[in-house]
N, C-alpha and C positions, 0 to 999 in steps of 0.2 A: 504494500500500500504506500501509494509518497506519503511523503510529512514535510511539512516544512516549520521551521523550526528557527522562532525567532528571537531575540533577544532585546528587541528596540517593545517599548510602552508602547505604543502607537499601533504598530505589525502585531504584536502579539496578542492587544484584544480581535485581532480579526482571526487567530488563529487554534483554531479546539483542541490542539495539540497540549499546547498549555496553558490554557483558561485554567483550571486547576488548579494552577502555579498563583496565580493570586499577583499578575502584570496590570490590572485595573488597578491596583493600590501602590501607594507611594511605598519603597521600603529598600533598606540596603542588601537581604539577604534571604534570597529565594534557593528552595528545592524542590525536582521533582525527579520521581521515577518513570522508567520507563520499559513495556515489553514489546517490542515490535522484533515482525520481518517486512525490511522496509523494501522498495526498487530503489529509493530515490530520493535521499533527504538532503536538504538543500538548507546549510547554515547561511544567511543573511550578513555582510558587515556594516556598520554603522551604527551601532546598537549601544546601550546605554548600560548595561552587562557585560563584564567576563564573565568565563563559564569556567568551569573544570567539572571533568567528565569521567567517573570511575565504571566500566565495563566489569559486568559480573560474569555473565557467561555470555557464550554464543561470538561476536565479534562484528566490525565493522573495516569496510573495505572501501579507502577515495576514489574515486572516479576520474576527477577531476585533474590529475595529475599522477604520476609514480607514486607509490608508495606501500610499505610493508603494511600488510592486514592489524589492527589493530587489535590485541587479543585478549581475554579475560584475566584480571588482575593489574591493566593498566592503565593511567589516565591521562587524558589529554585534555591541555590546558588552551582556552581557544579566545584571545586578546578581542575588545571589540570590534577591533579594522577586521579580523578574520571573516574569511569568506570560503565555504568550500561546499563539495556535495559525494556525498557515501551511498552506500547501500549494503545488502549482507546479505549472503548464501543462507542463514539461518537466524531461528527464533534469536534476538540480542537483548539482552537486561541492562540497563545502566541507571545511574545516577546524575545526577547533574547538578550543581550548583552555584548558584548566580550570583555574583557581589557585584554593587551596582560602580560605574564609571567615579563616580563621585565621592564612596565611602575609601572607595582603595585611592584614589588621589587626594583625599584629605591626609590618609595613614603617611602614605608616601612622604608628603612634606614636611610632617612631624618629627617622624621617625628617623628620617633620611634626608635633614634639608639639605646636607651638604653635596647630595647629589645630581646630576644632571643629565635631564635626558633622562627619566628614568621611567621606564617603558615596560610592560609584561610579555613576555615573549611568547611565543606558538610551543608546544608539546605537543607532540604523537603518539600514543600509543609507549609511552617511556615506563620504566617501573619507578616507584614515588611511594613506596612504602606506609611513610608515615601523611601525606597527603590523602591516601585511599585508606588510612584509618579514623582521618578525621571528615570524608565525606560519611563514610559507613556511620560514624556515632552523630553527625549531625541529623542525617535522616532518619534515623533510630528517634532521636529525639522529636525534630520538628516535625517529621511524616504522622506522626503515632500519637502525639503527645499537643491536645487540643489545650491544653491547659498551658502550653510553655508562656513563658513570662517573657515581657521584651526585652529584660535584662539576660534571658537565656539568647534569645533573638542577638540582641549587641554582642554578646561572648562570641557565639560561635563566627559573626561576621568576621570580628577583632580575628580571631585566632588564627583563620583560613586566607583574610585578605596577610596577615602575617606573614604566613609560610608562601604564599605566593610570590611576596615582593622578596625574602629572602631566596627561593629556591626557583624562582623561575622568573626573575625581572634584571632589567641591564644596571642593576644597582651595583655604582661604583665607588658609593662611602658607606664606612662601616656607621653604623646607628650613633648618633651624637649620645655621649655620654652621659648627662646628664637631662637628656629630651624630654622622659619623663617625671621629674621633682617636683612633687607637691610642699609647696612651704606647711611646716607644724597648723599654720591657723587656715588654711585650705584645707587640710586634711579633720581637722575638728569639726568645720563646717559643715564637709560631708560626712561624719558621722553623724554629729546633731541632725543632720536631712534624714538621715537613714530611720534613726528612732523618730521622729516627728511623724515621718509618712512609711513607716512599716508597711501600713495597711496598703498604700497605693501599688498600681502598676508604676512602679521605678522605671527609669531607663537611662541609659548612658545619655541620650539625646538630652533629656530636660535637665537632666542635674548641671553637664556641663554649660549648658544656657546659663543657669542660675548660677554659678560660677565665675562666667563666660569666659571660659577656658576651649580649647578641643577637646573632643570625645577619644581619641589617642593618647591626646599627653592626659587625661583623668584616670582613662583605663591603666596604661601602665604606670601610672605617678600609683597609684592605689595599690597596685598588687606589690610596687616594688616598698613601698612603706608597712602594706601589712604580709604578706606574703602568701596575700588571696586574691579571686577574682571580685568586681564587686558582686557579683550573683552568689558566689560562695559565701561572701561575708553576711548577704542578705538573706539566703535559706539559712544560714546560721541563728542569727538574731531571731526568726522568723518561730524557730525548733523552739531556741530558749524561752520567747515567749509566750507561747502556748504551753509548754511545760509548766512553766509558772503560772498562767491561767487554768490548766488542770488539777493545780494543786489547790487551787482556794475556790474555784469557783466550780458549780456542778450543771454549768452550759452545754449542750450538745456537742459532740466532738465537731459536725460541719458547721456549726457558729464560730467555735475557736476558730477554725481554720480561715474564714472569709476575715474574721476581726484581727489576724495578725498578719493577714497580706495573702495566705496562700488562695491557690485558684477555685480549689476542691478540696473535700474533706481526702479526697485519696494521693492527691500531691503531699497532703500534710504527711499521709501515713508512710509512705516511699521515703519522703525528709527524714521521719523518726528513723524510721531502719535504717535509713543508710548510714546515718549522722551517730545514732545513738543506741544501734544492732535494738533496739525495741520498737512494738506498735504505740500508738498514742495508748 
């Protein structure tokens, strides 16, 4: 069957491919899956998305030019000027994961201002190890997990546009040293934010507003002060607090959980296990 497969806001509400994907909405960090036997899919360039593409099984073959079959367990990282067109002898599964033009060039300048020219490059079918573990646990999560929090949303953007700009960009200076430093009284700030609005949907976007910092230098200014993410530090607070509301008060377990921020009483209960090997 073709598919065509786009990556541009505009292209992709016309396309049913991945309407699913959630391109009618503003956001930095899309996934979808995918099980096709295509003739004919035809990647678009101009688009407002990188992608990186982890293949499960089955495989995909360019058309469009020479090239080695691309085979299961590898991924290919495909910049927005990319433009090309596949097809595949057999049933193919993949992953795909989109960070938008604008979240990876914010990182870029934070991270790396001292560099220039600094650009995402094409991948093929290459092995990437630790890139195809962090597509697999991202869809684990956001595929399955209706509940994730847009702090979970920011992490995983943060962590994959990461490793893209270090393992697959013409990045030619190493990370300014001190990029991320939160001063003591920025860092108290957003603690006091944290207990004030426990209960809300947090996210890296508003807090840095309220700050007016970058959503890069808070993300790492933060882990590198406490030696968490903020999402980690935030299901932490989150545990404690409902622990301590379990003790004095005899509320429903799903009220605790909406009144100290969690999505569901069953995020709450995943939190405890994980955090604290107990149920609420």
């Amino acid at each position: 069957m073709p598919v065509e497969v786009f990556r541009d806001e505009r292209e992709a509400q016309r396309s049913a491919v991945l309407a699913h994907a959630g391109f009618d909405q503003a956001a930095d960090l899309r996934i979808a899956r995918f099980s096709e036997n295509v003739d004919h899919c035809k990647v678009h360039p101009g688009a407002d998305y990188h992608s990186a593409c982890l293949i499960l099984s089955g495989g995909m073959i360019r058309i469009d030019k020479p090239a080695p079959k691309i085979r299961p367990g590898t991924i290919t990282v495909e910049p927005v000027e990319f433009g090309g067109t596949f097809t595949n002898d057999e049933q193919t599964d993949w992953l795909s994961v989109y960070i938008s033009k604008a979240r990876l060039a914010e990182m870029a300048r934070t991270v790396f201002p001292d560099a220039r020219d600094l650009r995402l490059l094409r991948a093929e079918g290459e092995a990437d190890p630790q890139l195809a573990d962090l597509i697999r646990c991202c869809a684990g999560t956001l595929l399955h997990r209706p509940d994730a929090t847009q702090l979970e949303l920011d992490g995983w953007a943060q962590v994959i546009a990461m490793h893209l700009l270090n393992a697959h960009s013409t990045m030619n200076a190493q990370p300014a040293a001190r990029a991320g430093d939160l001063s003591p009284k920025v860092l108290q700030i957003i603690l006091e934010m944290i207990e004030d609005e426990l209960e809300a949907d947090l996210s890296l976007a508003s807090m840095a507003r309220h700050l007016d910092i970058g959503t890069t230098r808070l993300s790492l200014g933060f882990r590198a002060a406490t030696g968490k993410s903020l999402h980690q530090y935030v299901i932490e607070r989150r545990v404690q607090r409902a622990r301590e509301a379990l003790e004095r008060t005899t509320l429903p377990l799903s009220e605790i959980a909406f009144a100290v921020g969690f999505s569901s009483q069953s995020h709450m209960t995943a939190s405890f296990r994980a955090r604290l090997g107990i149920t609420p």
